[in-house]
N, C-alpha and C positions, 0 to 999 in steps of 0.2 A: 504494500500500500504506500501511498503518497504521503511521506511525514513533514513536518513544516522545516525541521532542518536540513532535510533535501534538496526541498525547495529554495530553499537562501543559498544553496551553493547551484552556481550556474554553468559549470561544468557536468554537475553528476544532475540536473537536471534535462542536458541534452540528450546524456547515456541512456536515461530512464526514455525519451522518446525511440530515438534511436534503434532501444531491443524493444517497449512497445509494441512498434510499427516496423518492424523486421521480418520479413516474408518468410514465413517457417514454412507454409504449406502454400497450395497452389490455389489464386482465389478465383473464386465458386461465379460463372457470370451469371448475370440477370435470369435466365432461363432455368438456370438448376438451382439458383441460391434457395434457401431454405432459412426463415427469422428463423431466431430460437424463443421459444415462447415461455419457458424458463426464464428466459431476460426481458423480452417485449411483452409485459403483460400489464395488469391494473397494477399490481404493485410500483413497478416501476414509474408508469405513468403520474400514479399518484404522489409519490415521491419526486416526481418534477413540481407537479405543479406547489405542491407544500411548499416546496426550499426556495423557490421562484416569486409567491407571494404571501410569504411565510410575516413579511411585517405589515401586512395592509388587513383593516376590518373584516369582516362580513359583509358580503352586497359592497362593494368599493366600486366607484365607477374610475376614478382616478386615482395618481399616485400621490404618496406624499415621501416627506423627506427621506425616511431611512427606508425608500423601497426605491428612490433614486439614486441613493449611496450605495443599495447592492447590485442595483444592473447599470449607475451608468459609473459609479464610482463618485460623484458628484459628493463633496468635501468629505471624502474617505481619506483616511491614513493608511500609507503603503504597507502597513500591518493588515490593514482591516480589507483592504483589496487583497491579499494573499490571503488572508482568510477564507475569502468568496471563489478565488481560485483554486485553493487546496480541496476544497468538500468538493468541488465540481472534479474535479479530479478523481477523487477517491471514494467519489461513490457513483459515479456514473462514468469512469472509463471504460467499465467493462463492457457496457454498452455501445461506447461507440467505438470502441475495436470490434463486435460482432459484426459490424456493419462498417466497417473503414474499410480502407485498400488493399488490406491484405488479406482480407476475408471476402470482399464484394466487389467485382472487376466488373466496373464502367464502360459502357460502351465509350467510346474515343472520344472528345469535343468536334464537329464540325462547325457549326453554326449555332447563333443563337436561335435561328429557327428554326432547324432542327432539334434542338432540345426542346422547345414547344411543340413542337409537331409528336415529339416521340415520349413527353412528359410523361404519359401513363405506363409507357414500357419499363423507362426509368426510375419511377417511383412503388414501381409492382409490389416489391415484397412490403413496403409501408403501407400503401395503400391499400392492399389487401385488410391491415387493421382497423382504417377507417372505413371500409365497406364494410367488415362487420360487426362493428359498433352501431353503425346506421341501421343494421336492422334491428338494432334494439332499443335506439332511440337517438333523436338530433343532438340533443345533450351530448348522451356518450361518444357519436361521433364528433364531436366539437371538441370534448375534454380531448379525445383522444389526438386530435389532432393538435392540439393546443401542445399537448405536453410532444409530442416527435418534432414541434416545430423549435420549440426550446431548446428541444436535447441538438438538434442539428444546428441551428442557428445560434444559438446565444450559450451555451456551453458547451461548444468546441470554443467561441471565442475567448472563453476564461481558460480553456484547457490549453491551447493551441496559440504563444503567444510568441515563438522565437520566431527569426527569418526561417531559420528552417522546419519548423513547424507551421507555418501559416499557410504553405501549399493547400496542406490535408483538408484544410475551410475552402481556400478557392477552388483546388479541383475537384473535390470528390462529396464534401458534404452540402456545399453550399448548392451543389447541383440537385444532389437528392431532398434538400429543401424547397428549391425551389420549382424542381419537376412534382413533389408533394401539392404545394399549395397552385398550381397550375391543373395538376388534375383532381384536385376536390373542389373545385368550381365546378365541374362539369357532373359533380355527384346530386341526384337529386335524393331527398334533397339533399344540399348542401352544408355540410358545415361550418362554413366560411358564413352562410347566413343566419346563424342560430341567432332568433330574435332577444335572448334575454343578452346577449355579447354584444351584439351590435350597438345595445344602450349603452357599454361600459368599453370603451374605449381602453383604459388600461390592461385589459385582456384581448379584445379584438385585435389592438394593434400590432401583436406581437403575431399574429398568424398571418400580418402582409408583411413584416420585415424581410422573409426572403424577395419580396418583389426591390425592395431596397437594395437589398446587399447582389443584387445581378448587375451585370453589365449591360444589358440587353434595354435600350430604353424604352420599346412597350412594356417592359415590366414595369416600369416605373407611371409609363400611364395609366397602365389598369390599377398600379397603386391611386390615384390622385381620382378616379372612378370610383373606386371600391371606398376610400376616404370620404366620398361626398354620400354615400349612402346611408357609409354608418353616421356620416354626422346629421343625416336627415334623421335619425330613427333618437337621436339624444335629444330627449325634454332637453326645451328651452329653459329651463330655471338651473338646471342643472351646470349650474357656473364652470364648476371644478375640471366634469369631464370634458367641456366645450373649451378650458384651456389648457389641459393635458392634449385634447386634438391639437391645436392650435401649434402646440409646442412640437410635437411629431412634425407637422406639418414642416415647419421652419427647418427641422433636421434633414426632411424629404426632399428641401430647397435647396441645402446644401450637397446633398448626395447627388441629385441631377443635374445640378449645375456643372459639377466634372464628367458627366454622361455627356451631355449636348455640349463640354468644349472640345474631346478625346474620345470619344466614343469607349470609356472605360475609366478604369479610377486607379491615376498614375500613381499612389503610394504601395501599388502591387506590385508593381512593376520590377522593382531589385528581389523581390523574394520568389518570383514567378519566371526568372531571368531574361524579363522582358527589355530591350532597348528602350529609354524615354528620350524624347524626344524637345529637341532645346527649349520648346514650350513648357512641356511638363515638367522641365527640369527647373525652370523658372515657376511656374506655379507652385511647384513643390518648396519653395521656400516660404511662402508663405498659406498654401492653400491649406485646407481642411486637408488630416489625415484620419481623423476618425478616432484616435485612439491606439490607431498604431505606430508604435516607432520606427522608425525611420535610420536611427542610427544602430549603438551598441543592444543589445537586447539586453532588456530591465524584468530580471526574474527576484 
């Protein structure tokens, strides 16, 4: 397991990815993979959701402060962020090694649309979970999807923090997030429209962040679509969660703005071993990275 003195030393934390994510066996493609359902079950599920909104009331439509200090880091101490890093680590890697690169071989990237075109192939073995949640109810498929959208999206980002770790978010999980939430729109119903989430924004928003974290800038339209609907559906009195949107929003503004100047998001670029380009290289001094560094890696 993941101890917090490991953690602080940033040699023996690369080791730990390194054998991790070390090809011992030959990974299984989309056609034969097989979840394990020992791992992928309510258990699991529900233990995202607890740790994820483990400071917020009952019925929360928005955030408040120490549920911004654990997902966005927002006036955390470098203790209290390695905090939120370590439990993501050690209690949900094992999960997402079931389903990483070395266990789950992706079909190749061509296009981004062909990954939309082929989102349901590539989200099979997840998807499969939210199909049958759905037939027991929108809820369950919602929860469920809530909680695989987490594990993919937002804790690889805590788990997944060096240049050399950062790949495993761009190529292989952010894919299967976002091939997820592309083909459960097409679920009827849907879980992406579970009417009591739609009111609460601070839950709904987190099942279009993979549209966010794509390259691809219809993703980011169908975000800025799927955002007006749920904000049709939030009472008007409702202050809070209409400036939690608001606030999304502004983040949304930020993340597209690098989409439509580069058709992608230049602080990828050095850990993806992508060429930038003297624009991006100029942007990159001052633009949004998001969160991630840029320079020495800070573990």
């Amino acid at each position: 397991m993941w101890t917090t003195s490991l953690f602080r030393k940033g040699l023996a934390c690369q080791l730990f990815f390194t054998r991790a994510f070390a090809t011992t066996t030959t990974p299984q493609p989309l056609s034969s993979f097989v979840l394990d359902k020992n791992i992928f079950n309510e258990t699991l599920y529900s233990q995202i959701r607890t740790f994820w909104f483990a400071d917020l009331p009952p019925d929360f439509t928005a955030a408040n402060a120490a549920s911004l200090k654990r997902w966005w880091g927002l006036d955390a101490t470098k203790a209290e962020k390695q905090q939120v890093d370590t439990f993501c680590r050690d209690e949900f890697m094992h999960a997402l090694q079931a389903i990483g690169p070395e266990n789950l071989q992706l079909p190749p990237f061509e296009s981004h649309k062909a990954e939309i075109e082929s989102a349901s192939t590539i989200a099979s073995p997840l998807l499969a979970q939210i199909e049958a949640a759905n037939r027991h109810s929108t809820q369950q498929a919602a929860d469920t999807l809530l909680s695989l959208v987490l594990l993919l999206d937002q804790v690889t980002r805590n788990s997944f923090r060096t240049q050399a770790t950062l790949p495993f978010i761009y190529n292989h999980y952010d894919r299967l997030a976002h091939a997820l939430v592309r083909s459960s729109v097409k679920l009827n119903p849907s879980p992406l429209a579970y009417p009591a989430y739609m009111k609460r924004p601070a839950i709904q928003s987190w099942l279009y962040m993979p549209l966010i974290h794509s390259e691809d800038l219809s993703s980011h339209e169908l975000w800025y679509s799927m955002t007006a609907e749920m904000e049709a559906e939030i009472p008007a009195d409702d202050t809070g969660a209409h400036a939690y949107l608001e606030r999304s929003r502004k983040a949304e503004d930020s993340h597209v703005d690098a989409i439509r100047k580069f058709g992608r998001y230049p602080h990828r670029n050095a850990c993806l071993g992508r060429e930038s380009t003297p624009e991006e290289k100029e942007w990159l001094k001052t633009g949004d990275t998001f969160g991630v560094s840029q320079g020495k890696d800070e573990l």
